[in-house]
FIBA-215888 format. One record per residue (C-alpha): x negated, y, z negated. Coordinates in Angstrom, 3 decimals. Layout:
BEGIN
      east     north        up
         X         Y         Z
...
This chain:
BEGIN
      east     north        up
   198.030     0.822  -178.464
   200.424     1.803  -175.223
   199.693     5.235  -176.021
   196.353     5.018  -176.237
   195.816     2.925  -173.077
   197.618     5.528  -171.451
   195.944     8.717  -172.387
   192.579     6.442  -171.607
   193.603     5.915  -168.117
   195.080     9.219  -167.624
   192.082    11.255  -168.911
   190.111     8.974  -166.397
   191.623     9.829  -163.174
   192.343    13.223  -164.467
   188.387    13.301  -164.664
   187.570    12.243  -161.421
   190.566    14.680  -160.399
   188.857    17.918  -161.915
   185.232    16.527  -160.519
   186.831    16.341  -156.704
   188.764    19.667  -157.465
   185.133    21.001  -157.727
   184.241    19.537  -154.668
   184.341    21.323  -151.275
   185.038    19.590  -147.331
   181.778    19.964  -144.875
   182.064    22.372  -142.478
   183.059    21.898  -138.812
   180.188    20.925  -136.567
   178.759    23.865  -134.662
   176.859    24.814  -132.264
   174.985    28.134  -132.391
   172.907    30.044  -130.567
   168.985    30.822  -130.602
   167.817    33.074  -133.758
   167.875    36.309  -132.729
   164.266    37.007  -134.551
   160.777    35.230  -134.088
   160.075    35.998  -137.926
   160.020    33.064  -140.520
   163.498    32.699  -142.012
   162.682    29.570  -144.392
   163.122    29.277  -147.879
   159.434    29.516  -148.464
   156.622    29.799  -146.483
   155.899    28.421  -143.180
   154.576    24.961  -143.389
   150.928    24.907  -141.464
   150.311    22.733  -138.742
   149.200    19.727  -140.887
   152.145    19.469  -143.413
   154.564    19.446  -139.974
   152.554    16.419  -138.495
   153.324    14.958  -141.875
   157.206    15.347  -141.663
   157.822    14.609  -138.462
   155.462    10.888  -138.851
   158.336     8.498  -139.027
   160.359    10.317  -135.938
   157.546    11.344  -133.479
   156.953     7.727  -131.721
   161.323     7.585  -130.912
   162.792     8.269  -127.709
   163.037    11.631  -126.737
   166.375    11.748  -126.702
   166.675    10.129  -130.334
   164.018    12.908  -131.512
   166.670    15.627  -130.283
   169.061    14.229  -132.049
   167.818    13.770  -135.489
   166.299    17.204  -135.065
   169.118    18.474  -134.981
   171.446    16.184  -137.143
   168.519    17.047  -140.032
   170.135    20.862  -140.115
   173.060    19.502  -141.033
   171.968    16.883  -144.222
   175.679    16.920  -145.716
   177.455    15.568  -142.904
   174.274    12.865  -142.316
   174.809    11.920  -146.148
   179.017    11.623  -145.176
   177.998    10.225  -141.926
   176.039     7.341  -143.316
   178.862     6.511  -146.239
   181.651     6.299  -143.356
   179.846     4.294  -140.995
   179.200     1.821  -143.918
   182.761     2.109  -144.955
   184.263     1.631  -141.429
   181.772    -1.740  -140.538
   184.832    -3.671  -138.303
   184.663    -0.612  -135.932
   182.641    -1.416  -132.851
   182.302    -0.063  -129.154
   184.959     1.994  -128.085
   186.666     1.751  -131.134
   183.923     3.195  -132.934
   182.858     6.041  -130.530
   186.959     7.449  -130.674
   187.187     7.368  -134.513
   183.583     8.726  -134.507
   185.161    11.735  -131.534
   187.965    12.319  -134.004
   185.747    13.410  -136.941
   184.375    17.184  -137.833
   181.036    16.488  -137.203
   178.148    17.988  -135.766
   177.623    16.358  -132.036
   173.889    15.366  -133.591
   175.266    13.604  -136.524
   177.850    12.016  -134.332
   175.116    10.947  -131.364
   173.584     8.914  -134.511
   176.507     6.753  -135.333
   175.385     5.103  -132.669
   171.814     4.201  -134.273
   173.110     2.988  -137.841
   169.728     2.161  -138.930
   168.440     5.936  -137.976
   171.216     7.474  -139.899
   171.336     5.412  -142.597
   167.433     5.883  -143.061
   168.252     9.973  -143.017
   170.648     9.814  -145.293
   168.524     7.342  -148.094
   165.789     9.918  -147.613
   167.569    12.774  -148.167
   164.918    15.760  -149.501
   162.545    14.600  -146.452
   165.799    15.120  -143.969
   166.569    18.421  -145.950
   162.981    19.728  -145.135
   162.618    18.445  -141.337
   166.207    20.597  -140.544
   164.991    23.480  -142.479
   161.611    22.669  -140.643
   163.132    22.644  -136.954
   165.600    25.965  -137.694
   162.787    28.064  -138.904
   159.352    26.632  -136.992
   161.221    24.923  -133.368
   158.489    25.181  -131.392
   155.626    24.122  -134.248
   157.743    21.556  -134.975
   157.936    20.499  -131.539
   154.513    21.029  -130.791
   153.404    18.552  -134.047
   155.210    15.736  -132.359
   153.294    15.813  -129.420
   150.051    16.507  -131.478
   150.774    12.693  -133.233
   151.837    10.734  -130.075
   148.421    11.751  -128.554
   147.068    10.498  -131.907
   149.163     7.004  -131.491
   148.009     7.064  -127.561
   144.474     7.208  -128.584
   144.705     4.736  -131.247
   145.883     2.225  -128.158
   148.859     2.253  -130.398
   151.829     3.888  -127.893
   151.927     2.051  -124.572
   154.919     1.289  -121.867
   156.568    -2.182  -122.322
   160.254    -3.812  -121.964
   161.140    -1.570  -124.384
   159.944     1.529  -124.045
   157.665     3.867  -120.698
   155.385     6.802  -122.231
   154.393     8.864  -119.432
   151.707    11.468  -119.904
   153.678    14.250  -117.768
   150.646    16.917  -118.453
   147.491    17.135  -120.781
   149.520    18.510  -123.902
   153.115    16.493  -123.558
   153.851    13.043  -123.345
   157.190    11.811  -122.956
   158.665     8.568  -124.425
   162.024     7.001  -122.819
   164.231     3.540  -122.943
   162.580     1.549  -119.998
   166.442     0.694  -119.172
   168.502     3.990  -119.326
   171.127     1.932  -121.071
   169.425    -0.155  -123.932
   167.661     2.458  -126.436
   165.444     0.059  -128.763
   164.349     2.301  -131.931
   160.542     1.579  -132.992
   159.379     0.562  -136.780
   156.460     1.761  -137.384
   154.079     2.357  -140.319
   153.340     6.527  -139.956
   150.158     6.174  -142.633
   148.338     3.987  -139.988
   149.609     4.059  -136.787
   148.319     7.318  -135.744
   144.443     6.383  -136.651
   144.855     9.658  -139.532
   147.178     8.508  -142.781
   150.357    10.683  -142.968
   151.896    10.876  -145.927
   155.182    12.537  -145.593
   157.047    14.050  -148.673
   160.200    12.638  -149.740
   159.754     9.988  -147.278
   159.919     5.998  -148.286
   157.174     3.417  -145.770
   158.387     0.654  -148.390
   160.606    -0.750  -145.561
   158.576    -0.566  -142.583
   155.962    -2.662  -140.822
   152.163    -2.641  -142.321
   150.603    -2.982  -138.994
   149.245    -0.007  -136.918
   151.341    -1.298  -133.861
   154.977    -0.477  -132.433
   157.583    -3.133  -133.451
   161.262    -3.015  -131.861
   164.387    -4.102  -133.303
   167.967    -5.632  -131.020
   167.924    -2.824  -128.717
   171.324    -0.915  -128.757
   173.002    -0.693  -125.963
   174.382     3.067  -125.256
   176.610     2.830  -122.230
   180.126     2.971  -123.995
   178.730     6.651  -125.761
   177.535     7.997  -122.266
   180.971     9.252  -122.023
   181.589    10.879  -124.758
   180.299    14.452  -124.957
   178.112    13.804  -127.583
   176.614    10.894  -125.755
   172.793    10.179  -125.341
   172.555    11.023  -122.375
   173.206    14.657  -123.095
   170.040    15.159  -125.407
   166.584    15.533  -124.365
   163.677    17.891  -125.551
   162.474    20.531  -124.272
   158.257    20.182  -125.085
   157.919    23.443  -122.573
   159.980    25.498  -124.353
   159.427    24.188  -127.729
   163.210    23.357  -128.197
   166.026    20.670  -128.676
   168.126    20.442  -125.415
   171.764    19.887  -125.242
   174.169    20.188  -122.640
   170.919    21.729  -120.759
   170.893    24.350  -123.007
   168.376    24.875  -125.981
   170.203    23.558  -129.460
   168.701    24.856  -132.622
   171.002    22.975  -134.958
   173.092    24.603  -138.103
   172.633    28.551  -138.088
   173.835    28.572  -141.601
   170.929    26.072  -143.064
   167.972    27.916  -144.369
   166.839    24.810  -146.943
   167.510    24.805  -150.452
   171.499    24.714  -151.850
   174.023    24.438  -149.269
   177.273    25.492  -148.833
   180.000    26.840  -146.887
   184.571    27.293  -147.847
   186.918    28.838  -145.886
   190.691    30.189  -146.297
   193.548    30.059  -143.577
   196.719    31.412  -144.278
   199.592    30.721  -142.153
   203.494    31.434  -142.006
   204.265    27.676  -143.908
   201.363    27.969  -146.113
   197.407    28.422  -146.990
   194.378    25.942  -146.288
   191.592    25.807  -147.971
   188.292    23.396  -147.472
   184.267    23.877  -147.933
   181.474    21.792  -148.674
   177.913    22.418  -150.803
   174.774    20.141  -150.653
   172.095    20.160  -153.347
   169.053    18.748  -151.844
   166.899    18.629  -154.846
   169.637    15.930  -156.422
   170.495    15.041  -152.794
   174.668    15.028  -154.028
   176.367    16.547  -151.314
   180.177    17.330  -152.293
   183.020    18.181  -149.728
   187.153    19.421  -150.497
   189.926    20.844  -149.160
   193.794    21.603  -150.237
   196.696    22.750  -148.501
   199.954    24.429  -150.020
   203.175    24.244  -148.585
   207.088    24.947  -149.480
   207.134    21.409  -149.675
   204.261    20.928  -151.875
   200.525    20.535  -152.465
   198.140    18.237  -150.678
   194.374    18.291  -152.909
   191.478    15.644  -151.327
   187.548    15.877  -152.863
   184.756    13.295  -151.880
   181.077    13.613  -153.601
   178.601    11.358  -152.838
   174.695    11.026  -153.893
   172.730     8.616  -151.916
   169.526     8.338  -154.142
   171.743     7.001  -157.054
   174.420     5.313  -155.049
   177.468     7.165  -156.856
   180.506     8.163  -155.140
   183.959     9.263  -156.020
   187.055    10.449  -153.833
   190.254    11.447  -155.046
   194.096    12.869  -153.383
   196.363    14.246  -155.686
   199.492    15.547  -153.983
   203.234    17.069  -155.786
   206.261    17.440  -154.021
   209.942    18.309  -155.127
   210.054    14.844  -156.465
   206.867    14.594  -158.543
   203.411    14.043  -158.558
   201.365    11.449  -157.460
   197.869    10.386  -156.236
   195.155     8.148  -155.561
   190.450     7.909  -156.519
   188.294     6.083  -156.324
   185.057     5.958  -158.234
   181.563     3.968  -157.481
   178.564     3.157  -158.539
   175.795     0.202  -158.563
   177.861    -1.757  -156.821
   181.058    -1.154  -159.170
   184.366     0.228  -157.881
   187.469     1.344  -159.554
   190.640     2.269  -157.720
   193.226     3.864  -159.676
   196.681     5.239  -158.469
   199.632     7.223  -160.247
   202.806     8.915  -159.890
   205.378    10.966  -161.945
   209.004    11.540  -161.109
   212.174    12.104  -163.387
   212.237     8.444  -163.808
   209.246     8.225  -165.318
   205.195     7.579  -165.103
   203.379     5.106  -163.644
   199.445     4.474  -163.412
   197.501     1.426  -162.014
   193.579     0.744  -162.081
   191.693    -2.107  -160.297
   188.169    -2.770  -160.471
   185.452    -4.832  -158.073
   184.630    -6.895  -160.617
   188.317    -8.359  -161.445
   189.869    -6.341  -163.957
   193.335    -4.352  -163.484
   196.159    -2.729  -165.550
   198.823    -1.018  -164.781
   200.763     1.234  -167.787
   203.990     2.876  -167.168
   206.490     5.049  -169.683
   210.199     5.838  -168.565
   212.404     8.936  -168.762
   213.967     7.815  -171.983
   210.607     7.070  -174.153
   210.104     2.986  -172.882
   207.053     2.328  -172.151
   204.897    -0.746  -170.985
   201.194    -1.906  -170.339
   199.213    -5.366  -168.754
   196.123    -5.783  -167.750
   193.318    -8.276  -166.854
   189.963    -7.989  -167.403
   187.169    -9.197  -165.216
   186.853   -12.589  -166.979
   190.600   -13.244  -166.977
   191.675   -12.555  -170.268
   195.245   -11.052  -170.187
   196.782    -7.931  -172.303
   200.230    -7.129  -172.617
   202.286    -3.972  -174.113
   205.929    -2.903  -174.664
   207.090    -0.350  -176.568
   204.456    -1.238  -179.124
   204.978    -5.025  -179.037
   201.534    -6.427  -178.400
   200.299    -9.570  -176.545
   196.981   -11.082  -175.120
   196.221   -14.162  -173.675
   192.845   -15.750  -173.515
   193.383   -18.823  -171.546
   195.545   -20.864  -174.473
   198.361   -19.094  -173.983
   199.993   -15.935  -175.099
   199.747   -14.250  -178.524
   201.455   -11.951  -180.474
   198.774    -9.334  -181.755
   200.908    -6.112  -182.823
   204.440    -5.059  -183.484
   208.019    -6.326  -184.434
   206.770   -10.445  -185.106
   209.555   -13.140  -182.889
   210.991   -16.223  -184.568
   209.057   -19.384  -183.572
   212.522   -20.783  -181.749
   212.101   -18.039  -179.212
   208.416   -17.058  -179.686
   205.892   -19.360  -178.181
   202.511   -18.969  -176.750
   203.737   -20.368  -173.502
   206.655   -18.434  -172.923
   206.866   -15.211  -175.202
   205.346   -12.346  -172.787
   206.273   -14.231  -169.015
   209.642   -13.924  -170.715
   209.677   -10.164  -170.895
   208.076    -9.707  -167.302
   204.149    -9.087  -168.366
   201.322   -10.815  -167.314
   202.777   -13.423  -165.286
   200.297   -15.333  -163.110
   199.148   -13.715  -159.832
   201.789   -14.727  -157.151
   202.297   -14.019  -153.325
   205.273   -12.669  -154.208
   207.750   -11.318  -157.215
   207.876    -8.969  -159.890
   205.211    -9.857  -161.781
   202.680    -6.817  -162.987
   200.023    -8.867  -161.056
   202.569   -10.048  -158.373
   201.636    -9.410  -154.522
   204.926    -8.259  -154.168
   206.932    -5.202  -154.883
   207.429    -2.995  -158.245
   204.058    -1.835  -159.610
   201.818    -5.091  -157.912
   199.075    -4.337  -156.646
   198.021    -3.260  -152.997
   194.767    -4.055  -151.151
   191.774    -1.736  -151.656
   192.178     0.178  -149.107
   196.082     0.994  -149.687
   194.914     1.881  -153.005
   192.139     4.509  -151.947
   194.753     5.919  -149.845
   197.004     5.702  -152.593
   199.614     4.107  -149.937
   201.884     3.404  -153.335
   201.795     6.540  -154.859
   204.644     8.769  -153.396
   207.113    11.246  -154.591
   210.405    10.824  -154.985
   210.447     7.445  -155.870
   210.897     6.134  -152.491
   209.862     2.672  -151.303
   207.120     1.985  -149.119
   207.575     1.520  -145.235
């Protein structure tokens, strides 16, 4: 039963392992210049005039500024998808907290602008195909695209649905553009709208879900958000505006056109370093039909490997992440693995003294199984309704809440056998303590670490040493 436990927990990180192996690292945030040519360069053909009022409904009544960005951020639908999952991941981070660890990512200055309007990105990245087709929309048809916004806030303006207030000033700076801005340059509020009504002509827009906004034709505003501590940063709101003149995203005062390598449909990018101590290697691909986006990236040294994959797919919720790493001493590593709310952490490591592995799950169950140098081996676990299972060396034991039982191997007298006592004797499945050896202990040995030690894997290291 040991055995088998083992090679079952095994296979399953070596799974998620080989799926994040697969899995390339998003590319670097960039920056590029203009197309050189005038000429489609789309996946398809161009979209007419009507089908871009349709995907740019739900954005054309925002701020200027916010339009610019998610124009942009749309050419790059991997990182939003990454984006969203880290900002959701990363919750306790807040002012300038959040806009440093949001500086110190490899992001696109778009995608990074919109950490700072959670509900924007995390609407971009749960509509995925629709984002897809408004970057691929923007790259290939800029000024069209540009042009349909202003073609739907006249629509909104005419309806007597788009007027100045506390929140927002619309000023009609000539007959064809009309420009939308915070009425305090410091407090951006982001409007709900319903796009099917509030422009007096139902839009319908493709890939896009209405199920969450407002039903009525008018504007409705949320907690504004107040932008001051990003003004600073580079990537800050203040630095994005649009250009309706010249049919173009502006940033930095200079016309942005978004990702020069996204032309719609798959995505993907890798790239190889090599260097004196070693070679790097990372990439990413995006599938928007599935709308999985899948990043990687692995370094090799004298002193060992280093292996990291994410893959993520917003429309189902699932989501897996591993780092697998082998030094000198051994091998060890750390996934994780998620989906409909479930979440398994598993760790493991291998060194001459033998093999470890650990699992924990968000519903309550855990197990660790180890197997030494010299052919001992061990198992506990828990599952989720706190019935106990204990292993050693093909003794078996479980423990369903009236004490422990014998269920496989060599059988013990009764004089030193006892439900109460047999497996706490032999160090397995003693009762969760703040400290101790225990299998479940909080302490040292194999216990187990919080959940976000474990998707670090801050237990698993070579060499046997002990943590610090």
């Amino acid at each position: 039963m040991i055995k088998t436990f083992l090679k079952q927990l095994l296979a399953a990180m070596l799974s998620v392992l080989l799926i994040s192996l697969t899995t390339p690292c998003e590319a670097v945030g960039q920056q590029p210049a203009p197309p050189e040519s005038t000429e489609y360069s789309g996946q398809g053909a161009p979209l007419s005039a009507n089908e871009l009022q349709q995907l740019v409904a739900p954005i054309a009544l925002y701020p200027d500024a916010l339009v610019a960005q998610i124009l942009g951020a749309a050419t790059f639908p991997d990182q939003v998808a990454f984006a969203s999952g880290w900002l959701q991941q990363n919750k306790n981070l807040t002012g300038t907290a959040l806009t440093q660890a949001v500086d110190a990512q490899q992001w696109d200055p778009s995608v990074k602008a919109l950490t700072q309007f959670p509900s924007v990105l995390d609407n971009l990245a749960k509509n995925l195909s629709w984002t897809s087709s408004l970057g691929e929309a923007y790259h290939t048809q800029a000024t069209e695209v540009m042009s349909a916004v202003q073609v739907l806030r006249a629509k909104a303006q005419a309806a007597g649905n788009l007027k100045s207030g506390s929140q927002i000033t619309v000023v009609q700076q000539s007959p064809q553009t009309i420009v939308i801005q915070p009425t305090n340059p410091q407090v951006v509020y982001v409007p709900t709208y319903n796009p099917t009504v509030v422009y007096g002509t139902p839009y319908v827009t493709p890939g896009y879900s209405t199920a969450a906004v407002v039903t009525t034709a008018v504007l409705a505003f949320g907690v504004g958000i107040a932008v001051g501590m990003a003004m600073s940063n580079s990537w800050g709101y203040s630095y994005w505006n649009c250009n309706w003149h010249g049919g173009t995203v502006v940033y930095h005062s200079s016309g942005y056109y978004g990702n020069s390598a996204w032309h719609g449909g798959y995505y993907g990018s890798s790239a190889t370093a090599y260097g004196p101590n070693g070679v790097a290697k990372a990439g990413n691909a995006y599938n928007p039909s599935t709308g999985t986006y899948a990043r990687g990236a692995s370094t090799t040294t004298a002193y060992g490997t280093q292996k990291a994959g994410q893959a993520y797919n917003p429309n189902t919720g699932a989501y897996a992440a591993t780092h697998q790493a082998s030094n000198a001493y051994g091998s060890y590593g750390s996934s994780v693995a998620s989906k409909n709310g479930n979440t398994a952490y598993t760790q493991h490591q291998t060194t001459a003294a033998g093999s470890v592995g650990t699992v924990q799950t968000s519903e309550g169950g855990k197990g660790v199984v180890a197997s030494g140098a010299y052919g001992n081996n061990a198992a506990a676990g828990q599952t989720a309704n706190g019935n106990k299972y204990a292993a050693a060396n093909g003794n078996v034991y479980k423990n369903t809440g009236s004490g422990w039982n014998q269920t496989q191997g060599t059988p013990h007298n009764t004089s030193s056998y006892s439900g109460a006592n047999s497996a706490e004797a032999h160090g397995y499945g003693g009762q969760e303590k703040s400290s101790g050896s225990s299998a479940f202990g909080g302490g040292g040995g194999g216990g187990w670490q919080s959940r976000q030690e474990s998707a670090r894997g801050a237990a698993s290291r070579g060499g046997g040493g002990r943590r610090r």
